[in-house]
N, C-alpha and C positions, 0 to 999 in steps of 0.2 A: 577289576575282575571280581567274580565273584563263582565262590566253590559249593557245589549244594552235592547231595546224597541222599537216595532212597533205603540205604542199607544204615551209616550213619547219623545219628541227630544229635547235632551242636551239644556241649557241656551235659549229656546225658551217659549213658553205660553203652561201652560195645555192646552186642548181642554176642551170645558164644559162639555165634556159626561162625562170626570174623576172627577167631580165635584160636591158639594151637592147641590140637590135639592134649598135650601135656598141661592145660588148661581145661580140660572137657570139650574146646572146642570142635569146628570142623576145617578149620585153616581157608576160609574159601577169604578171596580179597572182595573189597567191598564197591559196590557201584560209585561211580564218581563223575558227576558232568561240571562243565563250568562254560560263561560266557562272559562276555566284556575282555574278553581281549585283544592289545592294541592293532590295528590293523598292520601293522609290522613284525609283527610275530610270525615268523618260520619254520617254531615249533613248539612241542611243550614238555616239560617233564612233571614225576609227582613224586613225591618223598612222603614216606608215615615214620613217624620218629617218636621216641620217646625219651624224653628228657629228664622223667623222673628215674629214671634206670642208673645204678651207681656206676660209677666212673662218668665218662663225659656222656652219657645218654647212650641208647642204643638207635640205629637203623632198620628199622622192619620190611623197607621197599623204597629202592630209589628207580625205577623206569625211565626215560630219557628218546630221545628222538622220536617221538611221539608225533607224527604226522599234524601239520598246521591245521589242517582241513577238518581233523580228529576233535570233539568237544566232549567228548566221556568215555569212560571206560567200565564196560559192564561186569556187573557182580560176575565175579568168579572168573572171568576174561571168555575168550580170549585175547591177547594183548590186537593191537591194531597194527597191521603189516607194519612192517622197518622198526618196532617198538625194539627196543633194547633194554638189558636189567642190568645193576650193578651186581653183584653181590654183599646182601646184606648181612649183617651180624650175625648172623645165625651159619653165615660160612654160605647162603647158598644163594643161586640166581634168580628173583622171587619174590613174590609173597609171604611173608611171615608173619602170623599173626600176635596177639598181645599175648603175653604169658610173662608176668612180672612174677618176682616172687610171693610169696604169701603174704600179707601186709598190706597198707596202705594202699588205695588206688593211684596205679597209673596216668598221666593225659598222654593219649596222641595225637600228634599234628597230621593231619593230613594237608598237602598241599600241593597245589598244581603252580607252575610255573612258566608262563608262557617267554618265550626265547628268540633270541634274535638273528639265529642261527640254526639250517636245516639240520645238522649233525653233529655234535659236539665233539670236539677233536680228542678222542681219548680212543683206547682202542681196549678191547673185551674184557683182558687182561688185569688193567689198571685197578689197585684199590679202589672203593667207596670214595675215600677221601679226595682222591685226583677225578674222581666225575664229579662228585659237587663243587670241589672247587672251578672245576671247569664249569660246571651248571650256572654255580652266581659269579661268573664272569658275565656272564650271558643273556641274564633275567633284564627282560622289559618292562612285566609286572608279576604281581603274585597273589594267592589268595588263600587261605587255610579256615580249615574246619578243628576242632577241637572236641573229641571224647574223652569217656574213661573206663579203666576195667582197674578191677580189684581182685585180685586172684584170691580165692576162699577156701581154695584145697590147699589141704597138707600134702608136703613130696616126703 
């Protein structure tokens, strides 16, 4: 598979538009197409994480039941009928963008998922944790982009 982006570009800087408010940005999420997926694939999901965030990393966006027929998702959405959200780190159902603390830069993973299954058995409720685990129960194949952001303001 393979993941590309009009809004992102590989091991470069977000833009601030992809980024929260409390960072200068505008929080919009970012375009995302992808192709090469296995012809067994029923659906897709896409995760933005960040790894560099203390404790075990944080979650910016996990989406999920992502229509098969579905091969991108446009800047700022809106999601693709049956699209589903976890709730990310930030407490909410969504898009959240980078806003690390002041320091060092950030990388974010973005990455699509394609799935071997139309719906992922998890229901609205469910932690993060219990839909990705359910997601890489699932995964056929995968494919990720990598940026970064260095947050420059002081809070």
């Amino acid at each position: 598979m393979e993941l590309t982006s009009t809004s992102i570009t590989p091991y470069t800087a977000i833009h601030l538009k992809y980024c929260k408010q409390a960072a200068g940005g505008h929080n919009v999420s970012p375009a995302l197409s992808w192709s090469g997926a296995p012809a067994e694939t029923r659906s897709f999901a896409v995760t933005i994480f960040d790894p560099d965030a203390p404790g075990s990393g944080f979650w910016h966006w996990i989406a999920y039941d992502i229509p098969a027929d579905v091969t991108e998702l446009v800047e700022g959405g809106p999601l693709p009928e049956g699209t589903k959200e976890a709730e990310n780190d930030y407490g909410i159902r969504g898009y959240g963008g980078a806003c690390p603390p002041p320091g060092p830069a950030h990388r974010y993973v973005h990455t699509v998922y394609a799935l071997g299954v139309e719906r992922l058995d998890v229901s609205p409720d469910d932690p993060h944790a219990s839909v990705r685990s359910e997601l890489m129960a699932n995964v056929l194949d995968q494919a990720s982009i990598t940026a970064t952001f260095q947050n420059k303001k002081s809070r």
